[in-house]
C-alpha positions as CSV (number, residue, x, y, z in Angstrom):
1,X,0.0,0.0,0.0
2,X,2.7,2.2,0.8
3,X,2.9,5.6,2.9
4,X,1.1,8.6,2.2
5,X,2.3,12.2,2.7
6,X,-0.9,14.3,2.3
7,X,-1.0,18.5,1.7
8,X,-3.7,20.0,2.1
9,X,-4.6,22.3,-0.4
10,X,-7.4,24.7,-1.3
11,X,-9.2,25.9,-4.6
12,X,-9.2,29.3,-6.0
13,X,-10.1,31.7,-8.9
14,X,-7.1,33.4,-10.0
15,X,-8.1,36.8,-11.5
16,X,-5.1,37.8,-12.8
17,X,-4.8,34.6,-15.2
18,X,-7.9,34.6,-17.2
19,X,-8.6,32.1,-20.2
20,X,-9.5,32.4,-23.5
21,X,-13.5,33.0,-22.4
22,X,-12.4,36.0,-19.9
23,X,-13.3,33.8,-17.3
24,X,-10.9,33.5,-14.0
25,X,-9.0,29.8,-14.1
26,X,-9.1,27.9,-11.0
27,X,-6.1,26.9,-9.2
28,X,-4.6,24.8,-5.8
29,X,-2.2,26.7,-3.5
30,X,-1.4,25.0,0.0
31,X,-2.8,25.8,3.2
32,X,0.6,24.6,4.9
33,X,-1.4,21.6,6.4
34,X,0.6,18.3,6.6
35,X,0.0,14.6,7.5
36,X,0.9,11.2,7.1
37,X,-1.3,8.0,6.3
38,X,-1.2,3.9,5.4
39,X,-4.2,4.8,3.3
40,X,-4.6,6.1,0.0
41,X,-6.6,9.4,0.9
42,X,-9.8,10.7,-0.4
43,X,-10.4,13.7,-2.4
44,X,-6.8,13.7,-4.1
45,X,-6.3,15.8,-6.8
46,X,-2.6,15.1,-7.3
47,X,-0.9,11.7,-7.1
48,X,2.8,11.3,-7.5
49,X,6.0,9.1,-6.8
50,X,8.5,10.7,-4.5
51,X,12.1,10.9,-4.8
52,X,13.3,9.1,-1.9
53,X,11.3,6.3,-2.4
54,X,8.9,4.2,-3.9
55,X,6.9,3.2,-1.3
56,X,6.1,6.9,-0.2
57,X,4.0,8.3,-1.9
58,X,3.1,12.4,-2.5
59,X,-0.5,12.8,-2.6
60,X,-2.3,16.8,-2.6
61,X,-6.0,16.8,-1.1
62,X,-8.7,19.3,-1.1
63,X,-9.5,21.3,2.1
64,X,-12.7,21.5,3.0
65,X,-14.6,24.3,5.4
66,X,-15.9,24.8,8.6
67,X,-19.4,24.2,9.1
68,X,-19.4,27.8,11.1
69,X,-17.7,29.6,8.0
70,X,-19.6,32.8,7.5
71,X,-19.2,35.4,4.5
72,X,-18.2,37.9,6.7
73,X,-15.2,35.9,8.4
74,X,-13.4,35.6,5.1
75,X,-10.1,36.8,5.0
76,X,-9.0,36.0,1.1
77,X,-9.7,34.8,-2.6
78,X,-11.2,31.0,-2.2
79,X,-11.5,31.0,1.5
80,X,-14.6,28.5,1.7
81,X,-18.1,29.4,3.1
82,X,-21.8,28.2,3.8
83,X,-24.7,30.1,1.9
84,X,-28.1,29.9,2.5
85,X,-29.2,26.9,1.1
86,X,-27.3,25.0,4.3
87,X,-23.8,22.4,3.1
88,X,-23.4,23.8,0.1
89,X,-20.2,26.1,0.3
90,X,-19.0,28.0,-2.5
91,X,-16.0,30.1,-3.1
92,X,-15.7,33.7,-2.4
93,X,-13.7,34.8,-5.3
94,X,-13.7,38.4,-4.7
95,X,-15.3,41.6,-3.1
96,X,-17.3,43.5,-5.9
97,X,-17.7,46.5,-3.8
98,X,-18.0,47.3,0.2
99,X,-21.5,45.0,0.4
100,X,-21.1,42.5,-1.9
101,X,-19.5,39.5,-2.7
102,X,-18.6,37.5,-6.1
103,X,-19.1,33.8,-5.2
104,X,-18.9,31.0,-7.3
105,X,-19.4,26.5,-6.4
106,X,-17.2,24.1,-8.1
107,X,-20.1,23.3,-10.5
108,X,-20.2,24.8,-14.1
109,X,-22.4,27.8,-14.6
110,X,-22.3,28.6,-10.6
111,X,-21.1,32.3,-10.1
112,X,-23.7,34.6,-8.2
113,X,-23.8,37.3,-5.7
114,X,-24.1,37.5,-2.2
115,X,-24.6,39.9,0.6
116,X,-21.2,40.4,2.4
117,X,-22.6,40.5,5.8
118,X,-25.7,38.1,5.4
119,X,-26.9,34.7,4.3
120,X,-28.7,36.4,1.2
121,X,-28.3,35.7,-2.7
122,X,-28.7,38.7,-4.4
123,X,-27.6,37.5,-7.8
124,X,-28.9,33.4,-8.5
125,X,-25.3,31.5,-8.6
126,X,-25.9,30.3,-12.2
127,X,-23.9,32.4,-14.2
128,X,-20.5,31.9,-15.9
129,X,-19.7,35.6,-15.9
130,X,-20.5,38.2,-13.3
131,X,-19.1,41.8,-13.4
132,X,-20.2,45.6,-12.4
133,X,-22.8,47.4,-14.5
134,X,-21.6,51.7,-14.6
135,X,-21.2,53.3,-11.4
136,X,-24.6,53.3,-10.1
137,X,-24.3,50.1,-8.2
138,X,-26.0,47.5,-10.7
139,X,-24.5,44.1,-11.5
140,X,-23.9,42.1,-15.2
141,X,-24.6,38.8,-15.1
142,X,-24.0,36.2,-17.9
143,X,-25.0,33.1,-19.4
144,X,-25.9,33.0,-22.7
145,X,-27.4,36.0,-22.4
146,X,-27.2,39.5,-20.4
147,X,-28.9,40.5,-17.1
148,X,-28.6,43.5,-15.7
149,X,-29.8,43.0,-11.7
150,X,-29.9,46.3,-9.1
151,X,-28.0,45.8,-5.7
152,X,-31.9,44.0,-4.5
153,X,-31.6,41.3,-7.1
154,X,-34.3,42.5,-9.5
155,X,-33.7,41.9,-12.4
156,X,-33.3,45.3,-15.0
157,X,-33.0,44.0,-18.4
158,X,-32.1,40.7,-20.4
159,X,-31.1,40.4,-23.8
160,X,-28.5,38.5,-26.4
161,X,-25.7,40.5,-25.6
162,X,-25.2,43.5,-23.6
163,X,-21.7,45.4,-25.3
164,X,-19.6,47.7,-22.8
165,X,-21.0,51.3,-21.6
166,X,-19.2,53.7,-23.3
167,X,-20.0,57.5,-21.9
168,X,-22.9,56.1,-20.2
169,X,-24.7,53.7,-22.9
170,X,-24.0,50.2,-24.0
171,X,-25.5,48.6,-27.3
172,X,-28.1,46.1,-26.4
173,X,-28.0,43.1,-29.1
174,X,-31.5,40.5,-29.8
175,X,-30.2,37.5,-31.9
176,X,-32.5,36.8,-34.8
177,X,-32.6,33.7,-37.0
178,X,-29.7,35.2,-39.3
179,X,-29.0,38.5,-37.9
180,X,-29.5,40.6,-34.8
181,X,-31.5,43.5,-34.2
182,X,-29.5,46.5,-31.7
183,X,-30.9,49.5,-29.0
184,X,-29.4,51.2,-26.5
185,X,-29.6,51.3,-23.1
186,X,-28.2,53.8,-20.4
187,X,-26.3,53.0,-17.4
188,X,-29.5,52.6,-15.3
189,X,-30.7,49.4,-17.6
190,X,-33.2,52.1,-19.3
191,X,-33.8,51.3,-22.9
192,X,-33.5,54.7,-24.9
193,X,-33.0,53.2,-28.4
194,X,-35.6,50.5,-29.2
195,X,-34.0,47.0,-30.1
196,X,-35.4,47.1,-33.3
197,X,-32.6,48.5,-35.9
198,X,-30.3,46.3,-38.1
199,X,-27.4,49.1,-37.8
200,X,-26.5,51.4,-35.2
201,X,-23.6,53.8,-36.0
202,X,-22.5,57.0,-35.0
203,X,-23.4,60.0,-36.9
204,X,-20.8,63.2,-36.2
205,X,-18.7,64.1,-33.8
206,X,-21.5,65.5,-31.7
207,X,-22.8,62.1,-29.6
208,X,-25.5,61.4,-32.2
209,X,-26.3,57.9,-33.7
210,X,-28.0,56.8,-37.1
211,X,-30.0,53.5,-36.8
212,X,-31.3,52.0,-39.6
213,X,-34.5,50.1,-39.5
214,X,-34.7,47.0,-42.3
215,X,-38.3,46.0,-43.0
216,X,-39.9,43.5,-45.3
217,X,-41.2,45.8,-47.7
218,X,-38.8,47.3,-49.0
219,X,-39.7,50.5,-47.0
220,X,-36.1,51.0,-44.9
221,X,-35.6,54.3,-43.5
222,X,-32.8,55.8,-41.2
223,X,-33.5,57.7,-38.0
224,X,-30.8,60.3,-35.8
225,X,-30.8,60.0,-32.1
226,X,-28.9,61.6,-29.4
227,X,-27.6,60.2,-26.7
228,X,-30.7,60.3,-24.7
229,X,-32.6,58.6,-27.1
230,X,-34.3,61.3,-28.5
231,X,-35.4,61.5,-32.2
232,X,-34.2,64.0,-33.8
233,X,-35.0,62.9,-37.7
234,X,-36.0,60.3,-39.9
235,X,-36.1,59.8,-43.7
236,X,-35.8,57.1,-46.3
237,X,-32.5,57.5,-46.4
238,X,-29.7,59.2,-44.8
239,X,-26.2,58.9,-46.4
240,X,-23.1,59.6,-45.2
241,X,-21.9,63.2,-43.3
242,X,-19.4,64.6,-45.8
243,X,-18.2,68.0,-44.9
244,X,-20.7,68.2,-42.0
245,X,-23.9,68.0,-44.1
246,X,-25.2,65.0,-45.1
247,X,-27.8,63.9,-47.6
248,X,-31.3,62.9,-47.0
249,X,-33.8,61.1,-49.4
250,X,-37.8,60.8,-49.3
251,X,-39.3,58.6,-51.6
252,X,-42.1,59.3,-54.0
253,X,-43.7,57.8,-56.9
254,X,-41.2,56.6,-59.1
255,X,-38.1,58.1,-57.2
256,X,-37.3,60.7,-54.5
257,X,-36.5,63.7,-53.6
258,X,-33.3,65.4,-52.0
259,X,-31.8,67.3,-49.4
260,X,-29.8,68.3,-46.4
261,X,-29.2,67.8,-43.0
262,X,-26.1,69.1,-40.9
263,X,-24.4,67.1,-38.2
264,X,-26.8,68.0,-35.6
265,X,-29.8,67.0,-37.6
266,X,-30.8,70.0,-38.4
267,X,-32.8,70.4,-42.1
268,X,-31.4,72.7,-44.0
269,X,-32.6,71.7,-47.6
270,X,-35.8,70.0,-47.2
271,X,-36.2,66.8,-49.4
272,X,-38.7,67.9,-51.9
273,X,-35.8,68.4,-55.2
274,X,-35.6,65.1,-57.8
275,X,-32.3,66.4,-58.4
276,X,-29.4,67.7,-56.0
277,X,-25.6,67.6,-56.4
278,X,-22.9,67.6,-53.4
279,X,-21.6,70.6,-52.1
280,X,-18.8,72.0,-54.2
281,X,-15.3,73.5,-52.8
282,X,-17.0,76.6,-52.7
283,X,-19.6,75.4,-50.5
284,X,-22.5,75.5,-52.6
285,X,-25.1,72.9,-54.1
286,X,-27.4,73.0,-56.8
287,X,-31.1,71.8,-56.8
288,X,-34.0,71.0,-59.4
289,X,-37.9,71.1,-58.8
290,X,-37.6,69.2,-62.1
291,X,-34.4,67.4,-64.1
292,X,-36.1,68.7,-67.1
293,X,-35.9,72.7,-66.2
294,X,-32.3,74.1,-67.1
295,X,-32.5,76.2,-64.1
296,X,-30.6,75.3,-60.7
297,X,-31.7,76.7,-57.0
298,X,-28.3,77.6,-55.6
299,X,-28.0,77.0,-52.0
300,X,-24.9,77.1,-49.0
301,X,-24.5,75.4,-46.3
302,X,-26.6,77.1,-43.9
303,X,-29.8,75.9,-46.7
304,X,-29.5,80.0,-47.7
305,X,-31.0,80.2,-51.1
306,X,-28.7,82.0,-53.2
307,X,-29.5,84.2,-56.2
């Protein structure tokens, strides 16, 4: 049978080593406990032949916690406790503020959210990937899709894939069959951009955002929001800014007609000309009421007819 030197050792997430997923890996690191045995031990997680010998053997176990541990007591990463639902201890992997901690069990899918200084879940431990929401105290929470949960638990939003708040916003994705429709929400979990465009992009320098919205009839049209997720236009079509204006299409029978909007969204040629051309280095463009009349409207950049 041999002689048995057993280590104790103890599970952790290390935080600093993350694999490819983002995800914390888990690792052993001793707890200085030490003992020998006849008998091959239980709960070994490392087996191996030592040098001086071959009938002593090196053997690493598992620690296991007190049945008085208590969230509060912890003193480190991994340090084992007992949540609410009795024998079931889980890890504390990390404080996520002054109240709360990040647990996780050694079960797949088992990360939650727990009151530092109480027995209560705040976030269900069935998540692969938990992490702070903005800087108003709510929690991200993943597993196949996003939640968004307040400090209470309650749940804010859910949907495919919530993308990183950037000055205050994140870009809320719903999977379709073959695509994904996008929104926005702020950093309260408020939605401020319906989930309902095929394209979000910015629109300027000045915070705004074009969404597009694809339908089945061939009746696509762009809208401009700020960052609030107020409307501030909608046509057709809204092509690219180029030299701060950009043009805007409304369609009609058998066509449509042009004009101009600046990079706040301001009209400044209203769409009602068949026939417009860009802005020349002089800053002016030329419009038709009809391609037939050899006459042009001249107009600058502020929509200023010019004569």
């Amino acid at each position: 049978m041999g002689r048995y030197v057993v280590e104790v050792a103890e599970e952790y997430f290390d935080w600093d080593d993350l694999d490819s997923h983002g995800n914390p890996k888990k690792k052993l690191r001793y707890t200085g406990e030490k003992y020998e045995t006849n008998s091959e031990p239980e709960n070994s997680v490392g087996l191996s032949v030592m040098s001086d010998g071959y009938s002593e053997k090196h053997t690493v176990v598992r620690g296991s916690s007190s049945s008085n541990s208590d969230y509060s007591n912890y003193k480190e990463r991994g340090q084992m406790a007992l949540n609410e639902y009795g024998n079931m201890p889980f890890t504390v992997v990390k404080e996520l503020d002054e109240d709360l901690l990040l647990v996780c069990t050694d079960k797949q899918y088992s990360m939650g959210v727990v009151k530092k200084n109480s027995n209560k879940v705040v976030v269900p431990l069935a998540f692969n990937k938990i992490m702070k929401f903005g800087k108003n105290g709510l929690i991200k929470a993943s597993l196949f899709k996003d939640y968004i949960f307040d400090r209470k638990g309650k749940q804010l939003a859910c949907y495919d894939h919530i993308h990183e708040l950037k000055n205050g916003i994140a870009l809320a994705e719903k999977r379709l069959y073959i695509s994904s429709d996008f929104g926005y929400i702020d950093d309260n979990a408020k939605q401020i951009i319906p989930v309902r465009f095929s394209k979000i992009t910015d629109f300027g320098d000045n915070g705004l955002m074009k969404a597009h919205l694809h339908t089945s009839n061939n009746s696509d049209c762009d809208y401009i929001f700020d960052r609030n997720g107020k409307e501030l236009a909608c046509y057709d079509r809204i092509n690219e800014l180029k030299n701060g204006v950009a043009r805007v299409e409304k369609r009609v029978y058998r066509g449509s007609n042009h004009g101009y909007i600046d990079d706040n969204a301001k009209e400044i040629i209203p769409p009602k000309y068949p026939f417009i051309t860009d802005f020349d280095e002089d800053g002016y463009a030329y419009a038709k009421l009809d391609r037939s009349d050899p006459n042009k409207i001249k107009f600058d950049k502020t929509g200023k007819e010019i004569q």
